[in-house]
N, C-alpha and C positions, 0 to 999 in steps of 0.2 A: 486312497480308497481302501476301505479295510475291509479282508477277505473274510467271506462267510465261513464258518464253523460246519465240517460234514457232520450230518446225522444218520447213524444207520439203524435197521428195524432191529428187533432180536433176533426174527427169525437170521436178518442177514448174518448177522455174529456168529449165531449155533453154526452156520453152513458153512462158513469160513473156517470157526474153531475145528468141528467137526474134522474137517479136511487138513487142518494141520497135524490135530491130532493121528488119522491114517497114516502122516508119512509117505505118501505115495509122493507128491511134489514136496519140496526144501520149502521153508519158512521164505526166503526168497523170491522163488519163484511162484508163492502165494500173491506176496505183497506186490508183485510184477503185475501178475494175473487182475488182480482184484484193486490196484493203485492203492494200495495204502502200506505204509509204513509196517516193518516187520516189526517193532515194537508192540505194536499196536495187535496183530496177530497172535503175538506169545503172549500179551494180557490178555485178551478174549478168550485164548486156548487155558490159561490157567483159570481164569475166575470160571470157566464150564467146567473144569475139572474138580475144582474146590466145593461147586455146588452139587455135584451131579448124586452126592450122598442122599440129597432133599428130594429126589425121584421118588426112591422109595421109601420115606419118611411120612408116617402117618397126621400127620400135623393138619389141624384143620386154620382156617381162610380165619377164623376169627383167634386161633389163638398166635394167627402169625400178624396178626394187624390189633393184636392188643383189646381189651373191654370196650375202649371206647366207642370202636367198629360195631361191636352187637348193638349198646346204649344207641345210637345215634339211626342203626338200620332198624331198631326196634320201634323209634320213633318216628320214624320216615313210613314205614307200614303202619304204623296207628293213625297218621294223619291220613292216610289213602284209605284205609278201612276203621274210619273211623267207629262207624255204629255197630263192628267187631273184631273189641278188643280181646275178646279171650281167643283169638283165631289167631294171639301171635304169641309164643311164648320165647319171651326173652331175659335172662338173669340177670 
């Protein structure tokens, strides 16, 4: 029988990373606390650390999901408001 794969939220990660990063308990007695592998912990703790620049990065939703994002929600509001198209403006 093959064992299921855990999945955890992001919230769960940030909390966990979070808590490593403090220092207050060992990377150990994280993975104790929480069952999971201290590996696992120092990669959560790094990739929040790596991103945490994009906090305060002005970057908006479509230029981080690319043109196609706009094209595609431009056309999804045209079909819902169809009989008003100039109520969407999209590049």
């Amino acid at each position: 029988m093959k064992k299921e794969r855990r999945k955890f939220s992001a919230g769960f990660k940030a909390k966990v990373a979070i808590e490593a990063i403090k220092e207050q308990q060992t990377v150990h007695e994280l993975a104790a606390k929480y069952q999971i592998h201290p590996t696992q912990i120092n990669t959560w703790k790094r990739e929040f650390l790596d991103k945490a620049e994009s906090v305060f990065s002005k970057v908006s939703i479509s230029e981080i999901l690319g043109q196609g994002f706009r094209r595609i929600l431009g056309q999804h509001f045209r079909r819902i408001l169809g009989h008003f198209p100039s109520a969407i403006i999209v590049d």
